[in-house]
N, C-alpha and C positions, 0 to 999 in steps of 0.2 A: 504493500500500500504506500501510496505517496508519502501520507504523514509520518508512517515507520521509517522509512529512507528519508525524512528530512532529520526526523530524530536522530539515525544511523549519523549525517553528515555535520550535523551538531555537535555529537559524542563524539567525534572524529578531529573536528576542529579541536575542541577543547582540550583534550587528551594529550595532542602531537604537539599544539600548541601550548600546554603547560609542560609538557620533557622539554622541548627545543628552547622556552623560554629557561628554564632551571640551567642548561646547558649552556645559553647564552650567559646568564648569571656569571657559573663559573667559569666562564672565560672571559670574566669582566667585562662583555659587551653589552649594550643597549638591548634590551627586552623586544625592543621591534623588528631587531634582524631576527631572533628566533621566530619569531609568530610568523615572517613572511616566507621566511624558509619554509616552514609548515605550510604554508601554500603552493611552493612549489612541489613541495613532495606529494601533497593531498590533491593537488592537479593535473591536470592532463598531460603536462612535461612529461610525469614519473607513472606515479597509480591513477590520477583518473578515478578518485574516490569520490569528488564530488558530485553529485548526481544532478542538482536543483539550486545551480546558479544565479538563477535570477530570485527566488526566495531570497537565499544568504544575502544576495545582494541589496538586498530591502532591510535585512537586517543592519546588515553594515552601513548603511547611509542613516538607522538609530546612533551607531557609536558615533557616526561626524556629528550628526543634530546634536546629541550628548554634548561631544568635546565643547562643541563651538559654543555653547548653552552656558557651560560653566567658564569657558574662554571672557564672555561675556560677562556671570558672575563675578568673576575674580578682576576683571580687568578696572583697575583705579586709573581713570583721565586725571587724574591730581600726578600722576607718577612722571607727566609729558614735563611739568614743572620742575623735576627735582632731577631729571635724567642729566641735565646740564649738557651746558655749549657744545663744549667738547664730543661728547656722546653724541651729540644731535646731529653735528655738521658729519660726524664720521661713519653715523647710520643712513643717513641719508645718501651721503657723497658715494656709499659704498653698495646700497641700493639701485641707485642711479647709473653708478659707473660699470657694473656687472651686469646690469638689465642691458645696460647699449652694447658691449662689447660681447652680452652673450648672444645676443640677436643678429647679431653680424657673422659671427661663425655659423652661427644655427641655418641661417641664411643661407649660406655659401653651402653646406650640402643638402640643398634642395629644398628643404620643408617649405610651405606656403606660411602666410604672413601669421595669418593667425593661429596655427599651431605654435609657429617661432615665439609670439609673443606669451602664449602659457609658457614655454620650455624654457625662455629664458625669465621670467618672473619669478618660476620653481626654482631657480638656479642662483637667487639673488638671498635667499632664506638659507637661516643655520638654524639649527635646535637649539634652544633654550635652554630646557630640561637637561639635552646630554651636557652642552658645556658647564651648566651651572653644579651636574654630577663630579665634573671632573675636575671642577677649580675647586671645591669643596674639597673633597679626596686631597688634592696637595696643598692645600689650607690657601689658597692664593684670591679669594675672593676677596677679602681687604685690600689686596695689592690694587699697585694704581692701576697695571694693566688688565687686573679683573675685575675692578669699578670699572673702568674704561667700555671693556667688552660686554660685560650683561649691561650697561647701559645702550649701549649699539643694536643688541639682540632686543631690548625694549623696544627701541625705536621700529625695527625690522618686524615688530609683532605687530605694530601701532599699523605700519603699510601695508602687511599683511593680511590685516581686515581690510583693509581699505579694498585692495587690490580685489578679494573674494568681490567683494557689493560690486563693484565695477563690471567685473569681467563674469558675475553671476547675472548682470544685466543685459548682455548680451544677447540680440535675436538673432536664431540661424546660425551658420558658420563662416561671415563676414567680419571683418574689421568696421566697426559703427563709423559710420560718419562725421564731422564735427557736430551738428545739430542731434546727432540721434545720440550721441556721448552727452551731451550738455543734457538731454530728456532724461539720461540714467543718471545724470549727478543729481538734477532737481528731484527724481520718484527716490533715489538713495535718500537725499536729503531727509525727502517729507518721511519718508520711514521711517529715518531715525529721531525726528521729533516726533513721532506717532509715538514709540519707542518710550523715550524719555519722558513727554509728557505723562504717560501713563503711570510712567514712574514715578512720578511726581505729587501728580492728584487722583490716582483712583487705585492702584494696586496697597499704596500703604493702609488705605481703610478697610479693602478686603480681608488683606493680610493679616490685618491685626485679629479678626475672626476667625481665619483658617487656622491662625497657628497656634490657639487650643490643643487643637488633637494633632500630633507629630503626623500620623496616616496621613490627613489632612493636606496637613501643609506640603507633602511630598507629593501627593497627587493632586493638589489645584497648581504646585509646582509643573508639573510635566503638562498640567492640561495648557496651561498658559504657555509652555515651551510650544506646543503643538499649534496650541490655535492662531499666535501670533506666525507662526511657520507658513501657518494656513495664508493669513493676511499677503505674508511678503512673495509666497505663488501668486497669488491674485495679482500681484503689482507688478510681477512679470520679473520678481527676482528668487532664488532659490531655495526651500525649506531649509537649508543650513544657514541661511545669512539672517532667516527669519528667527532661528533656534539662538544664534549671534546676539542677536537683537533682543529677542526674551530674555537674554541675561543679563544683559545691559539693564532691561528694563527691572529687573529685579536687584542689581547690585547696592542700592542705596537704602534696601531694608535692612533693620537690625537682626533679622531672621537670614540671611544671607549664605552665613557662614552653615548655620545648619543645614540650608539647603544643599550647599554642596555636599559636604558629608553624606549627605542619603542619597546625593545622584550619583557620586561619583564610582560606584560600584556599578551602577547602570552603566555607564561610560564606560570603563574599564572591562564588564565582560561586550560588547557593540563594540566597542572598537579592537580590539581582538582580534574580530569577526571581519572585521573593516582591514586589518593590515594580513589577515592571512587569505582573505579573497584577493588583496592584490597580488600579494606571492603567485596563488593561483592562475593567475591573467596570463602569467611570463612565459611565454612559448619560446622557446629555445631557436625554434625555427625561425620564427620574425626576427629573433634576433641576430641575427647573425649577418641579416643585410644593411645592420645598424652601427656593426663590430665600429668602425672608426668614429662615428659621429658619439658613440659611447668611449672609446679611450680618448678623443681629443675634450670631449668634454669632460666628462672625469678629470682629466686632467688639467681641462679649467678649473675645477671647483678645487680642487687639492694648491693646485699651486698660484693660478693668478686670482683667484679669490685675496689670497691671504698678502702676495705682494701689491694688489689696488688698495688693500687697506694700509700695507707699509707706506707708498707712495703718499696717501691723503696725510698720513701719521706724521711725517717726515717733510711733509709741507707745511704743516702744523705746528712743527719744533721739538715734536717728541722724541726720545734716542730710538736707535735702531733696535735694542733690546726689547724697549716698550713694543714700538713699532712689530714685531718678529710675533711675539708671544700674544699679541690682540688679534693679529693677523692670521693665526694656525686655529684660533679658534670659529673661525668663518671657515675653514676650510669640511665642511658638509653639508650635505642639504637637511630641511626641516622636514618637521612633520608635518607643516602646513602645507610644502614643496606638493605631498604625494597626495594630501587633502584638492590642492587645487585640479591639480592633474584630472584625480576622480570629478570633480565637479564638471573640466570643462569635456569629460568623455561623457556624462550626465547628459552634458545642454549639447553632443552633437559637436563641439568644437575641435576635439582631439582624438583620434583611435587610439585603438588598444596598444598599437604599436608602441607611439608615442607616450601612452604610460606606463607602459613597459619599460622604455630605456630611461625614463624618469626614475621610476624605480630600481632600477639596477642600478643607475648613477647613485642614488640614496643609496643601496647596502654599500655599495664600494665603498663611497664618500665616509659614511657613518663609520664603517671598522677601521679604515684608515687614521682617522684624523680622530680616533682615540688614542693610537698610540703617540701622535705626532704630539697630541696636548701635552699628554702623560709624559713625554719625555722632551717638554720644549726648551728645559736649559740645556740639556746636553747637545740637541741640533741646534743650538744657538751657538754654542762653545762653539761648534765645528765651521758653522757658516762667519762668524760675526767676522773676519779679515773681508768677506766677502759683500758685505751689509753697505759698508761705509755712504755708499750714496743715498743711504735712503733714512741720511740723519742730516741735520744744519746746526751741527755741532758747535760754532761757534756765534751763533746766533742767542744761544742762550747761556752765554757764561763768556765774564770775561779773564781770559788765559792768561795776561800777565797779572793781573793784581793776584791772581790766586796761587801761580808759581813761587812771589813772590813772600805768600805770608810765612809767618813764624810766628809761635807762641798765641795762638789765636783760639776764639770757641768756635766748634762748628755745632750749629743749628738744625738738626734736623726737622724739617716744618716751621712754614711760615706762616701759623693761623693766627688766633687772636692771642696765645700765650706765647708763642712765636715772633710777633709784631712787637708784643710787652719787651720781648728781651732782648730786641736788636735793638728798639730803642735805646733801654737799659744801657746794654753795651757800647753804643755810638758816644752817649752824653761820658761815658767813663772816657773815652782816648782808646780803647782797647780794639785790636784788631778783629775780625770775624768775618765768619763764612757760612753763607745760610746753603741749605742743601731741599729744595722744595721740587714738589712732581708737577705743580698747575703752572705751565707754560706763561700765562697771563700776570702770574703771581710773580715768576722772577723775570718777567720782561718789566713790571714794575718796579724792581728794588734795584734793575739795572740804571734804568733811571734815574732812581735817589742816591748811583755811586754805590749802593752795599755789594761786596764782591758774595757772586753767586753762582751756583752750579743746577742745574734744570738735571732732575734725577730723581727714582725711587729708591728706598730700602731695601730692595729686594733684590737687586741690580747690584751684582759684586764689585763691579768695576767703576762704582761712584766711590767706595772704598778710598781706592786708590787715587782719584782725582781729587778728592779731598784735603790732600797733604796732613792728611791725621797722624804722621809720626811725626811734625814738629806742633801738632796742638797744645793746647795746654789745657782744653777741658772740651766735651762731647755732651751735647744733650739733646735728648730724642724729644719733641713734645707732639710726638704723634703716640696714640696709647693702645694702638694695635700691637696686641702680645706679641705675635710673630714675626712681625718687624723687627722690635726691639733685642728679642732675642737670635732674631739672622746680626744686626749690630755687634751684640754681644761678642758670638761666633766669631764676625769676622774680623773682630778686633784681638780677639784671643787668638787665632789664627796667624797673624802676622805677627804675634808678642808685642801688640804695643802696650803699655802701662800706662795710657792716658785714662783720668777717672772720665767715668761715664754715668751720666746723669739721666733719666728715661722716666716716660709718664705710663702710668698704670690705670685702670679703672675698676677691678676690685682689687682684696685684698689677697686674693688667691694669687692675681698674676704681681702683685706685689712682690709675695714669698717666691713664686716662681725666677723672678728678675732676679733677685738676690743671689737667690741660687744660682742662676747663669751666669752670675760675674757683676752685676750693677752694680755701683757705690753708693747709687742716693737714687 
């Protein structure tokens, strides 16, 4: 019976796709290279186990509605505020610059316009999730260049919706016209005040009724997920942009956070379902008359990804180190990359083919540019003789007054207890040397004469530009633990005996500093 063999294909998904996941686990990779392997093996490439593709595939277009639901929930517009300059100009500039240059190779082997344009919009997206796994893992999210890049991957998530509503607007398999573009930014528009408003004046009153009984609130939750879904069909855009927008329009309840909690299990098994039916898709045969437009591009996303970001970085004033390590973190695609892909084969824009080598590009990209993260100082040791142009080295420090010091303090961080003590310092006669990572911050103190060096803590080789063997005192006033204790390290490392002064925020990393070697 049909419904036995849907069941059958269900126990099946689940099954291969929770080994293949545990396996991915212990090979420390991303959860979604198992799950799609599991479609390739449970498809037609291999066994051909699944029977009632186009069911699954109704299933799976729940886990996107899901995702993008809670995408929605979760997503704070206050965040566009606090992402800073920096992050903005690099997200963007690096969106932009990888959409044009991938459209141009995408081009030149054949594809038509509008396919090009999903293929290289998927190709402009990095995961989130996996890098913020992997900076985590080596504690380097403090660092500048891990502020730096989950601020960028924001900004990439911010365009990322955008792009969906956009290109979910779409009638047919044409490129819109300028007039018929400007009709989908205005029906976008009015949808997302449709959206918001509701948020505003009429969901917080229901809400406050529903969410009595927990049951409740979980299912006038999904029915609202659904019915606004319903709306943005109607409006000629996509039940997922719709599902986008429900979450949106929910994110400003004090009830929020619960909702997520009880969706997010619904998402998690749908999308499952979502990434092993794409596995499934991958015919081995299509691809093969794809073989180069997949290694040349793969090899976009691996390598000229991560050098358009050194380029912007290095225009910017940032070292090459910073520059290197922001850079490797772009180097794969998202999960929105394979979400888009699935929409515009949804609306008719893209075949199977093409998300197919989308996909492929994704597992290659993703296993790769784990280990590239994981081991980005050491390819940095190897490459950095080879970097140098892609720093403005002396644009941000100036090399003889700093040659020149002796007996000096150096300053780690120029912020507001930073600013107190150069002060301090200047009105005494005393020589000094500030050592700050905000570009802006020491193009200003270049100005006021204070000798300065453009640099993060975590960056060995500020160490040594510092002239910390003739200081006379060292003090960190940045109060990130792991900064201070790389300082530590690398001062004990070279044997110098300069005391070292360093700021804490509890009292654990107090005692912890102590222990490392700090004096005060």
């Amino acid at each position: 019976m049909p419904l036995e063999r849907l069941f059958l294909d269900i126990s099946a998904i689940v099954v291969v796709a929770t080994l293949l996941g545990l396996l991915a686990r212990w090979l420390k990779q991303p959860l979604i290279l198992g799950y799609v392997l599991a479609g390739i093996i449970l498809g037609p490439s291999l066994f051909g186990f699944i029977s009632e593709p186009q069911v699954i595939g109704v299933l799976s277009s729940f886990g996107i509605a899901f995702l993008l639901f809670l995408v929605g929930l979760e997503l704070d517009l206050s965040k566009l505020k606090v992402i800073g300059r920096p992050s903005l100009l690099l997200g963007f500039g690096q969106v932009l610059f990888t959409a044009v240059v991938g459209f141009g190779i995408i081009r030149f082997f054949g594809f038509d316009s509008l396919p090009a344009i999903y293929i290289a919009i998927a190709l402009t997206f990095s995961s989130t999730i996996i890098v913020v796994k992997l900076l985590s893992e080596r504690q380097a999210l403090e660092s500048l260049y891990g502020r730096l890049a989950i601020g960028m991957l924001l900004m990439q998530d911010f365009i990322a919706i955008f792009a969906l509503i956009i290109l979910s607007g779409f009638a047919g398999g044409q490129v819109p016209t300028t007039a018929e573009l400007a009709f989908i930014l205005l029906k976008g528009a009015g949808l997302i005040m449709l959206a918001l408003l509701s948020g505003r004046f009429i969901l917080p009153h229901l809400f406050m009724k529903l969410a009595r009984s927990s049951e409740l609130l979980l299912l006038s939750s999904i029915a609202w997920c659904f019915g606004f879904a319903l709306v943005a069909v109607v409006g000629g855009f996509s039940l997922e942009i719709g599902a986008f927008l429900a979450g949106l329009a929910l994110a400003r309840l004090p009830y929020h956070l619960e909702i997520v909690g009880r969706v997010r299990s619904l998402r998690d098994f749908f999308i499952t379902i979502f990434f092993v039916l794409l596995g499934s898709q991958l015919l081995f045969a299509n691809l093969t008359a794809m073989a180069w437009p997949f290694i040349i591009l793969s090899l976009f996303v691996l390598v000229g990804n991560p050098l358009i970001v050194m380029v912007i970085m290095g225009l910017m004033g940032y070292t090459k180190r910073t520059g290197f390590l922001v850079g490797l973190t772009v180097a794969q695609i998202s999960e929105f990359s394979l979400i888009l892909m699935h929409l515009g084969y949804r609306l008719g824009h893209v075949n199977t083919s093409e998300v197919a080598l989308v996909t492929l590009i994704g597992i290659t990209t993703i296993t790769l540019s784990s280990y590239l993260i994981t081991y980005g100082d050491s390819l940095y040791r190897r490459l950095a003789p080879y970097l140098k142009i892609f720093e403005k080295k002396t644009a941000l420090e100036n090399i003889k007054e700093i040659d020149s010091l002796n007996n000096h303090t150096v300053i780690f961080g120029c912020d507001r207890l930073g600013e107190k003590l150069v002060a301090s310092i200047q009105e005494l006669g005393q020589p000094l040397l500030v050592i700050d990572f905000d570009p802006e911050t020491v193009a200003r103190l270049l100005l006021q004469g204070v000798p300065c060096i453009y640099g993060d803590m975590s960056d060995p080789e500020i160490y040594d530009r510092a002239q910390l063997k003739t200081a006379k005192i060292v003090i960190s006033t940045v109060p990130d633990i792991n900064s201070n204790q790389l300082l530590l390290q690398e001062t004990k490392r070279r044997g110098l005996s300069v005391p070292i002064y360093v700021t804490a925020d509890t009292w654990q990393d107090t005692e912890n500093l102590y222990s490392a070697g700090a004096d005060y």
